[in-house]
DSSP file (Angstrom, degrees, kcal/mol; ACC not computed):
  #  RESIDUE AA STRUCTURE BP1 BP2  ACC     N-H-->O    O-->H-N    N-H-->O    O-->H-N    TCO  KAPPA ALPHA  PHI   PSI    X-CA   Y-CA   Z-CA
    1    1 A X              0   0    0      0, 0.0     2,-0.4     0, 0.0    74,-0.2   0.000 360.0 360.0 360.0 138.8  -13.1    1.4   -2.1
    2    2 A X  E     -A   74   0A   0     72,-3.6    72,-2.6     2,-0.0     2,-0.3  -0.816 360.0-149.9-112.8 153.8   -9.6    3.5   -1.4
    3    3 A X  E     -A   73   0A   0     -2,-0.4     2,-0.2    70,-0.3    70,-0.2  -0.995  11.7-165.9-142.1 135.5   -7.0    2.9   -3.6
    4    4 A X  E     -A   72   0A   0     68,-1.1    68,-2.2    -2,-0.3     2,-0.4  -0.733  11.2-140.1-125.0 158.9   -3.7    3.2   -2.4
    5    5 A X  E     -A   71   0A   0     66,-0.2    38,-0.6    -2,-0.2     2,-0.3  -0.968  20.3-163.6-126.3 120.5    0.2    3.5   -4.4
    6    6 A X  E     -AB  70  42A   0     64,-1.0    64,-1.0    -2,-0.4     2,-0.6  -0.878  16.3-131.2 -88.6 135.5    3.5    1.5   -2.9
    7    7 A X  E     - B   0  41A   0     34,-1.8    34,-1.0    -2,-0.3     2,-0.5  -0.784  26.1-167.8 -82.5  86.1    6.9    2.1   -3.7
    8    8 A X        -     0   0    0     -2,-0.6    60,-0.8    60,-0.4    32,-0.1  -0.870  22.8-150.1-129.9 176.7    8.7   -0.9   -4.5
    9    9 A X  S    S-     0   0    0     -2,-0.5     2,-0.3    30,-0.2    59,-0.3   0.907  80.6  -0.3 -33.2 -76.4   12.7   -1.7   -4.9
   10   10 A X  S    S-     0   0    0     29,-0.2     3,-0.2     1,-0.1    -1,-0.1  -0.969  76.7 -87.3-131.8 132.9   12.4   -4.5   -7.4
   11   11 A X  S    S+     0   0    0     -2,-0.3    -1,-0.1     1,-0.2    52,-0.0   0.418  83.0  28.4 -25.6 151.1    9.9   -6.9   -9.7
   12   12 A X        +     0   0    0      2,-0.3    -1,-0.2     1,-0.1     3,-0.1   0.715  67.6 121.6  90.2  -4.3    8.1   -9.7   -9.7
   13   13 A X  S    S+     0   0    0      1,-0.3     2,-0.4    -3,-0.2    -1,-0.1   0.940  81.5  19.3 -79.6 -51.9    7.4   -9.8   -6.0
   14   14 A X        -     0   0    0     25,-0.1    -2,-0.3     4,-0.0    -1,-0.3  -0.951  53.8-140.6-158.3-153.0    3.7   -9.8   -7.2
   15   15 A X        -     0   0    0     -2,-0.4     3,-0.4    -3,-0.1     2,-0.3  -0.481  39.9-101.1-124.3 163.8    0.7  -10.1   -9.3
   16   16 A X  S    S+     0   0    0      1,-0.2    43,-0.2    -2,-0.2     3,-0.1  -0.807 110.7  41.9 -92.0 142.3   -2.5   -8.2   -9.8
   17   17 A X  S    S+     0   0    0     41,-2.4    -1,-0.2    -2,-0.3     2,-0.2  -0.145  81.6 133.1  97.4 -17.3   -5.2  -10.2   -7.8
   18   18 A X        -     0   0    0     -3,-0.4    40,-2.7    40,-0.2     2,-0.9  -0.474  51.3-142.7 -76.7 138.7   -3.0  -11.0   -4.7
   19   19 A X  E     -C   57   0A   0     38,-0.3     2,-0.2    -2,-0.2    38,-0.2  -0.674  27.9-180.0 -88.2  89.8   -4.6  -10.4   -1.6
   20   20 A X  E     -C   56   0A   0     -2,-0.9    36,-3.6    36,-0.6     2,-0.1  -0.773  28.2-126.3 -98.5 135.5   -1.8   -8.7    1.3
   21   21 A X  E     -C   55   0A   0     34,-0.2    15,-1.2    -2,-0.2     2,-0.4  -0.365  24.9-149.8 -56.6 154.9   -1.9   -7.6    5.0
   22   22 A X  E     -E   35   0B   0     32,-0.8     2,-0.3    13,-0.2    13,-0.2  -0.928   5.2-144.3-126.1 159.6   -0.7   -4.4    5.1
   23   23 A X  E     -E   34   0B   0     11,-0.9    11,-1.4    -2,-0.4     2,-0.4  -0.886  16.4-133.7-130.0 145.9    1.1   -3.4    8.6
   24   24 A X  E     -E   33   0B   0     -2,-0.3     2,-0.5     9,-0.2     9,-0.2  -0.946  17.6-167.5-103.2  97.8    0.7    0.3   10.0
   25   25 A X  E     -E   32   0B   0      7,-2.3     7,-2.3    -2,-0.4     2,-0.4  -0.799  10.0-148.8-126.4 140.0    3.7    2.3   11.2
   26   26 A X  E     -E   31   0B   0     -2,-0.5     2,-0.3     5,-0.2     5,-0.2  -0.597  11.1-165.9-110.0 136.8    3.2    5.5   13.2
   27   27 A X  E >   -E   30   0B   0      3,-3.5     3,-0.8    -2,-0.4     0, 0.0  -0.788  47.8 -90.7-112.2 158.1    5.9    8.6   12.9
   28   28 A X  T 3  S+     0   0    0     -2,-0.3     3,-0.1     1,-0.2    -2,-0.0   0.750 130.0  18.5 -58.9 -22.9    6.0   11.6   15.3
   29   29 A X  T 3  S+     0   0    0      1,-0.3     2,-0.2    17,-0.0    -1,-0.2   0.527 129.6   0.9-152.7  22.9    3.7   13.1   12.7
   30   30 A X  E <   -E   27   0B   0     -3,-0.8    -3,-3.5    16,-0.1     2,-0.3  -0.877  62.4-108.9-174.4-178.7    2.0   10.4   10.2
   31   31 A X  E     -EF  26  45B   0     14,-2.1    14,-2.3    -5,-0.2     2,-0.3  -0.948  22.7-157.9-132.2 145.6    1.8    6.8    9.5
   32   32 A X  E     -E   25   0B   0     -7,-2.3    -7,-2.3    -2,-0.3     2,-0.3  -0.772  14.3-131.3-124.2-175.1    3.2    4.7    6.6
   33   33 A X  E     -E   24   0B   0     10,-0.4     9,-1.9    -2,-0.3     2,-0.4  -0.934   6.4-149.6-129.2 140.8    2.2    1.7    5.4
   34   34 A X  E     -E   23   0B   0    -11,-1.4   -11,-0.9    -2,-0.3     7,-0.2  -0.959  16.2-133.1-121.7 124.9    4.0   -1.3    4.6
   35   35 A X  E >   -E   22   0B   0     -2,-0.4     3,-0.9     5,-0.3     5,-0.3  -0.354  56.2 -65.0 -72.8 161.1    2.9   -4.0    1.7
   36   36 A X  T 3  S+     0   0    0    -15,-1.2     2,-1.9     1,-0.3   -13,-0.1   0.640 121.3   5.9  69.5-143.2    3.0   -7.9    2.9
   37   37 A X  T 3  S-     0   0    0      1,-0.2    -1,-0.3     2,-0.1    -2,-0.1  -0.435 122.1 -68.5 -72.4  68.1    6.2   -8.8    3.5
   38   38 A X  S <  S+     0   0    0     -2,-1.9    -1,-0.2    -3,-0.9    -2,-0.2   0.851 101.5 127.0  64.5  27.3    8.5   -5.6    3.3
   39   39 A X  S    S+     0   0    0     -4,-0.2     2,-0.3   -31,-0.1   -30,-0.2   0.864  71.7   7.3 -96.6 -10.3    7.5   -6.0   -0.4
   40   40 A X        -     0   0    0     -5,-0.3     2,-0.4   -32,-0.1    -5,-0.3  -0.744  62.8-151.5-103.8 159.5    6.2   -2.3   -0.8
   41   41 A X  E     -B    7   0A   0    -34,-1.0   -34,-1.8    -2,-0.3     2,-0.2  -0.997   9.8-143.9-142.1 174.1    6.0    0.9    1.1
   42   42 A X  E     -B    6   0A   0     -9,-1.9   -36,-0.1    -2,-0.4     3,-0.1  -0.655  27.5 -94.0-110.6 165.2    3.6    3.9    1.1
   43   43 A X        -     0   0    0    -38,-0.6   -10,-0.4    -2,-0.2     2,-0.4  -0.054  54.4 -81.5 -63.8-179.7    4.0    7.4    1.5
   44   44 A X        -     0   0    0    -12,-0.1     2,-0.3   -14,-0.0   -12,-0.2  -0.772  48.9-156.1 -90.0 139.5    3.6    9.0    4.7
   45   45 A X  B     -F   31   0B   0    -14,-2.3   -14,-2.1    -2,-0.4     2,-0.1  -0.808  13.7-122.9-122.6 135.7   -0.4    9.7    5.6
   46   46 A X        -     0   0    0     -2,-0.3     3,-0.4   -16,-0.2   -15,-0.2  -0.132  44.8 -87.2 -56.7 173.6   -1.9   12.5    8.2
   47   47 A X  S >  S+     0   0    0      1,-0.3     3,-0.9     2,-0.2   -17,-0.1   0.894 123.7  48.1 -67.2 -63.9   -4.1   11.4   11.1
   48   48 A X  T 3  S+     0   0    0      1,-0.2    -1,-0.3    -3,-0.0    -3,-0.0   0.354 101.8  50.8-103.6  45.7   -6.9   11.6    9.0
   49   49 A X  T 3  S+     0   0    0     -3,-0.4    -1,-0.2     2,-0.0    -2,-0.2  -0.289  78.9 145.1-114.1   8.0   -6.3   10.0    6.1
   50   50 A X    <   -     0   0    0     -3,-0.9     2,-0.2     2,-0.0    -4,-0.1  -0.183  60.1-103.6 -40.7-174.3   -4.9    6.5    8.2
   51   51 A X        -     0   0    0      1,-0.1     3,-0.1    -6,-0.1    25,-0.0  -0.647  27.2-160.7-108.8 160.7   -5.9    3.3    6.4
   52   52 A X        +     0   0    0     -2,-0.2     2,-0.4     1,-0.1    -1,-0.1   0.519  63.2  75.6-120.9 -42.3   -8.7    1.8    8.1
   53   53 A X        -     0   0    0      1,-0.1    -1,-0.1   -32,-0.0    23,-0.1  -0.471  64.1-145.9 -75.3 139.5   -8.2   -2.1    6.5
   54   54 A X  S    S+     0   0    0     -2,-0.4   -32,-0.8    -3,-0.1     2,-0.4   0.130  80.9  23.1 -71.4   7.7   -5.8   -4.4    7.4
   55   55 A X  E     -C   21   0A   0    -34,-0.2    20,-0.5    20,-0.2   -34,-0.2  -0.948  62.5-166.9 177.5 161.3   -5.4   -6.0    3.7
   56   56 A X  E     -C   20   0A   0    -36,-3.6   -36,-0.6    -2,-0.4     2,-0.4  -0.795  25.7-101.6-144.9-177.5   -6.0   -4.9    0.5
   57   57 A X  E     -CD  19  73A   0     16,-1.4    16,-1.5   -38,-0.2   -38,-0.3  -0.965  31.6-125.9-109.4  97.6   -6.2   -6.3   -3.2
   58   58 A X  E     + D   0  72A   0    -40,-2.7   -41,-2.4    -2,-0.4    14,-0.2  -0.299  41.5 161.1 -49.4 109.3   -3.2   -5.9   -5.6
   59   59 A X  E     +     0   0A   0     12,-1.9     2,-0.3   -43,-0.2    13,-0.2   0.533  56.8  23.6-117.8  15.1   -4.7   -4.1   -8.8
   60   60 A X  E     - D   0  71A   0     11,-1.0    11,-0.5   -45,-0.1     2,-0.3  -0.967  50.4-167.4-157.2 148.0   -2.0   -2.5  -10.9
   61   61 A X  E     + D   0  70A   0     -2,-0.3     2,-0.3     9,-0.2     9,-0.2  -0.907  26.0 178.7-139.9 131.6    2.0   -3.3  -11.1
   62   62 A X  E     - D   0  69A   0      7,-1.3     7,-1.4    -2,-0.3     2,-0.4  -0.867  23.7-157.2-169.9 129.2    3.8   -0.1  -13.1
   63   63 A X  E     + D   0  68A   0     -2,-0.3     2,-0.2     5,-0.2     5,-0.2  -0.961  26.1 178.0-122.8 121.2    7.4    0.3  -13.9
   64   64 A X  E >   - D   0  67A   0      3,-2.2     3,-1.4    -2,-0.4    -2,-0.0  -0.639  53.7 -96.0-116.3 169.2    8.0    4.2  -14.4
   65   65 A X  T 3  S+     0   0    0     -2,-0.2     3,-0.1     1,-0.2    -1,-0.1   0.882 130.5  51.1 -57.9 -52.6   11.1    6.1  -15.1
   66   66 A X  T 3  S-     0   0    0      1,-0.2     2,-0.2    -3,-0.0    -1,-0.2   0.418 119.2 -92.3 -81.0   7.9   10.9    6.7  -11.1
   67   67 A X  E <   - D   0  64A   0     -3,-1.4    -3,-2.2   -60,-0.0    -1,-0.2  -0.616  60.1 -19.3 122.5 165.8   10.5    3.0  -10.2
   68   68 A X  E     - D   0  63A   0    -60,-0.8   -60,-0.4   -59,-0.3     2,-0.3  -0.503  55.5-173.0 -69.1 130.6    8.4    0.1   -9.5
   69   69 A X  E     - D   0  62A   0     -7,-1.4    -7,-1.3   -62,-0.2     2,-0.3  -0.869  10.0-173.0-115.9 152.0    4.8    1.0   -8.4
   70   70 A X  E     -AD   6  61A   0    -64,-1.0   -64,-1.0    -2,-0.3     2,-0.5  -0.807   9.8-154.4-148.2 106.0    1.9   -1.2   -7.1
   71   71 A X  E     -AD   5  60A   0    -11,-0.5   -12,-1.9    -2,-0.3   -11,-1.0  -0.588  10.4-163.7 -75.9 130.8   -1.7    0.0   -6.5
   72   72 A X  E     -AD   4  58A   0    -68,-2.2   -68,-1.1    -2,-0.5   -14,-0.2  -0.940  12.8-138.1-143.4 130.8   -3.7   -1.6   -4.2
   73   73 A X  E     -AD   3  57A   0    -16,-1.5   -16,-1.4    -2,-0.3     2,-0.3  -0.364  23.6-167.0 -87.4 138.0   -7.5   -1.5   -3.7
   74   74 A X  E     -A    2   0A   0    -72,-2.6   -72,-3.6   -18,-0.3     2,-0.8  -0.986  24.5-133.6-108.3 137.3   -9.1   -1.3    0.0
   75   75 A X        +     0   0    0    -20,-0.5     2,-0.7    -2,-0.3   -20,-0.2  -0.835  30.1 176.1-105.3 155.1  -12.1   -1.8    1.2
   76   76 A X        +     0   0    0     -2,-0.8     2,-0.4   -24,-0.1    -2,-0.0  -0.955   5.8 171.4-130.3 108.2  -12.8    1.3    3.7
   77   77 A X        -     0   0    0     -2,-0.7    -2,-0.0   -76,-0.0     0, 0.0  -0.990  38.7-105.7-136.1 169.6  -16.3    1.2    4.9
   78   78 A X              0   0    0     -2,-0.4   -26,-0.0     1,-0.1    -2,-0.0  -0.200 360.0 360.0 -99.7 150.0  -17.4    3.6    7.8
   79   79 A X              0   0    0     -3,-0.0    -1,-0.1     0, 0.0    -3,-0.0   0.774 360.0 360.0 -97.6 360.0  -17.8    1.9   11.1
């Protein structure tokens, strides 16, 4: 299992247990990740650290001084 942390804007968007595609978006010199519908984002990832699943499990929702957080569980198993 990878566990991954999103960035988002505002609450309430979801719950721990929901199950989201995540969409993959490639930069001159990483990829970021975007939660469901444009309700998260990720940091920016090297080449090898890409995601290798396409959906993941919501298992934490966090409001910090710095913002809304959301953890979400993948499973990554080797092909």
């Amino acid at each position: 299992m990878r566990k991954m942390e999103f960035k988002m804007e505002r609450t309430g968007l979801l719950s721990v247990g929901d199950v989201l595609p995540v969409a993959e978006y490639k930069l001159p010199n990483s990829y970021y990740y975007v939660l469901g519908r444009a309700y998260a984002m990720s940091a920016n990832y090297t080449v090898l650290e890409r995601l290798k699943s396409r959906e993941g499990k919501v298992t934490d929702v966090k409001e910090t001084p710095r913002g809304y957080f959301v953890t979400v569980e993948f499973d990554e198993e080797s092909d």
